[in-house]
C-alpha positions in Angstrom: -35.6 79.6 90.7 -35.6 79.1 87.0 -38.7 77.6 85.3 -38.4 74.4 83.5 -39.0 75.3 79.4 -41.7 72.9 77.7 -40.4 70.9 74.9 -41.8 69.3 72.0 -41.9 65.5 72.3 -38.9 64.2 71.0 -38.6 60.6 72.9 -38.5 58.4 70.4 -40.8 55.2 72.1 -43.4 57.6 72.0 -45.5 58.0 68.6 -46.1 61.7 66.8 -49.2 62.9 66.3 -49.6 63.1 62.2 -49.7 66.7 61.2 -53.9 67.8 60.5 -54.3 68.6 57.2 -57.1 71.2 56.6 -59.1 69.7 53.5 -61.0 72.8 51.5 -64.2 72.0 50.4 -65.0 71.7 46.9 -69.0 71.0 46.8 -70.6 73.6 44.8 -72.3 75.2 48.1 -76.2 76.3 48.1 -75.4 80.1 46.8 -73.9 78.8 43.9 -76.9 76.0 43.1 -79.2 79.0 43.2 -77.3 80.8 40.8 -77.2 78.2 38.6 -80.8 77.6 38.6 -81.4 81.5 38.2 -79.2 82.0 34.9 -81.6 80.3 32.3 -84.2 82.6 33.8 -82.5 85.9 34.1 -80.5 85.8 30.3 -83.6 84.5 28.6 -83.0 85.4 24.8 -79.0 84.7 24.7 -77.1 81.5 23.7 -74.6 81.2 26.5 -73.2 77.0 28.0 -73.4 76.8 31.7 -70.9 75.3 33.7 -70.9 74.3 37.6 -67.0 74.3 39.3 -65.9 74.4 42.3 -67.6 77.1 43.8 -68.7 79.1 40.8 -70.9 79.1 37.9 -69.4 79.7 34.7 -71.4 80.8 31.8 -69.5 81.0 28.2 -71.0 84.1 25.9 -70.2 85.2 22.7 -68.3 88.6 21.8 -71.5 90.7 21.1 -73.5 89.9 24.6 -70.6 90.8 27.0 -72.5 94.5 27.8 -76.2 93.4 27.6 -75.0 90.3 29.8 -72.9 92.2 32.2 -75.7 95.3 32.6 -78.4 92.2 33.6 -76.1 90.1 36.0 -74.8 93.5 37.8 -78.4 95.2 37.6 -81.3 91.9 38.5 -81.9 92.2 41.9 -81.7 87.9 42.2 -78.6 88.0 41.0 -76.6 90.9 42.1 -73.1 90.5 41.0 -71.7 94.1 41.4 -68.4 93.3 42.2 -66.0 92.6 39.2 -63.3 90.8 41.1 -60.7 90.6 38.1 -61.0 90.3 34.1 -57.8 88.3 32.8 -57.2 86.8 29.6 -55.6 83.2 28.6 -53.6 82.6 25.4 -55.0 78.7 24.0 -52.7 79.4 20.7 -55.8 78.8 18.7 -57.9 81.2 20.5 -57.8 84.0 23.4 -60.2 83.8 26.2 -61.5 86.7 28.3 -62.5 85.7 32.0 -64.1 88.2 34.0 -64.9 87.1 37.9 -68.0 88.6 39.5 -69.3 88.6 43.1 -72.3 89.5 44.8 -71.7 91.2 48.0 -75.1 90.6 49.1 -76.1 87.1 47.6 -72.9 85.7 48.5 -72.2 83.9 45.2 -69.5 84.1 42.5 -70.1 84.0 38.6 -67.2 83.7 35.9 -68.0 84.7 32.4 -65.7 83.0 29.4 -65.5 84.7 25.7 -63.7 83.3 23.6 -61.8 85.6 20.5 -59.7 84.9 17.5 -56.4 85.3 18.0 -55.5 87.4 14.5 -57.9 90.2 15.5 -59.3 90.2 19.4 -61.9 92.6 19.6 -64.3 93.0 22.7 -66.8 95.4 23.6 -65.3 97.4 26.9 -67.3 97.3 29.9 -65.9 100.4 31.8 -69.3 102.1 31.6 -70.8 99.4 33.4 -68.2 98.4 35.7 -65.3 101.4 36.4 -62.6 99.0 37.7 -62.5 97.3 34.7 -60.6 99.6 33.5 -57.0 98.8 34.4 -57.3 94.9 33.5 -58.4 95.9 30.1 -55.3 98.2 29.4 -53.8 95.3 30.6 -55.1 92.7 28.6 -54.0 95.3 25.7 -50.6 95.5 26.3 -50.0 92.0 27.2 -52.6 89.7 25.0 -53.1 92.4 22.5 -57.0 92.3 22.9 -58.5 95.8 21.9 -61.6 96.8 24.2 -63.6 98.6 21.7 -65.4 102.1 23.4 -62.3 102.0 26.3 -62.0 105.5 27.2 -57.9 105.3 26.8 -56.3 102.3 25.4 -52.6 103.3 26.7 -50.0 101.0 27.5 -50.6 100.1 31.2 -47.9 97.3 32.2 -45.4 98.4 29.1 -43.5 101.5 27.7 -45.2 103.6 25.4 -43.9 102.1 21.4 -42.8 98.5 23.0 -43.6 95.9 20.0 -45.4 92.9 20.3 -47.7 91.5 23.3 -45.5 89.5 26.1 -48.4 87.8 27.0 -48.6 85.9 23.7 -47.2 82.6 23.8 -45.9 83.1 20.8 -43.9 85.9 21.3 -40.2 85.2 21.4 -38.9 85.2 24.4 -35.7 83.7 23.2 -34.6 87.5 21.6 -34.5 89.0 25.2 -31.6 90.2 26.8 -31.2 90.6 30.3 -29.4 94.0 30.9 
């Protein structure tokens, strides 16, 4: 004897259930309230704006504190960010913005960093020394963005062709000249 095969409600006198939407939570939790609170203690002695979003604490630094920053927020033993999850970099037109993402595997929390560069000459001090995996988003924020990582053990092209011209990630770079092959 064949068994009967369940199927789905489809009787039409009968109302559906309306789908359950998971809804994410977007409360800065107590991890990130902590770190927050901890900053102004630990970078004592540099100008940096703090931020509270989502999740994660963002701290904006200038050009010349990225290593000294970096060394303290990977090195205090409250703070603990020894992960670098990903450095990118945005194109504003009027400026360049260098976002690295840290996470502490043992605290639990998540820190962003923000420097903002000029957009005719974007220098930045490398951090390789300090994190090692930094080293493949900053080739790649050179060949795309153009941003030069000075003290980068070897600047060459990552994403690109050796002798390619221009940076693609550049909103001004013209797009319109391209030829599909």
């Amino acid at each position: 004897m064949a068994e009967k095969l369940q199927t789905p409600n489809t009787n039409p006198r009968q109302p559906r259930r309306p789908p359950e939407i998971p809804i994410a939570s977007v409360n800065l939790d107590e991890r990130g309230k902590v770190l927050h609170s901890l900053l102004p203690e630990v970078l004592v002695g540099f100008e940096f704006e703090i931020l509270l979003a989502v999740d994660e604490v963002i701290v904006s630094i200038k050009p010349q504190d990225l290593p000294s920053i970096c060394r303290i927020v990977k090195e205090d033993a409250s703070l603990n960010l020894g992960y670098l999850r990903c450095i990118s970099v945005v194109d504003y037109v009027e400026h360049l913005e260098v976002v690295y993402h840290l996470f502490s595997l043992k605290k639990r929390h998540k820190l962003v960093i923000k420097v903002q560069l000029p957009t005719e000459s974007p220098h930045l001090p490398s951090i390789v020394s300090i994190w090692r995996g930094a080293n493949w988003f900053e080739r790649e924020g050179h060949d795309l963005f153009g941003v030069v990582f000075d003290g980068h053990p070897n600047l060459v092209p990552l994403v690109l062709y050796e002798g390619f011209k221009g940076h693609p990630g550049l909103k001004s770079f013209p797009f319109h000249d391209y030829k599909e092959w």
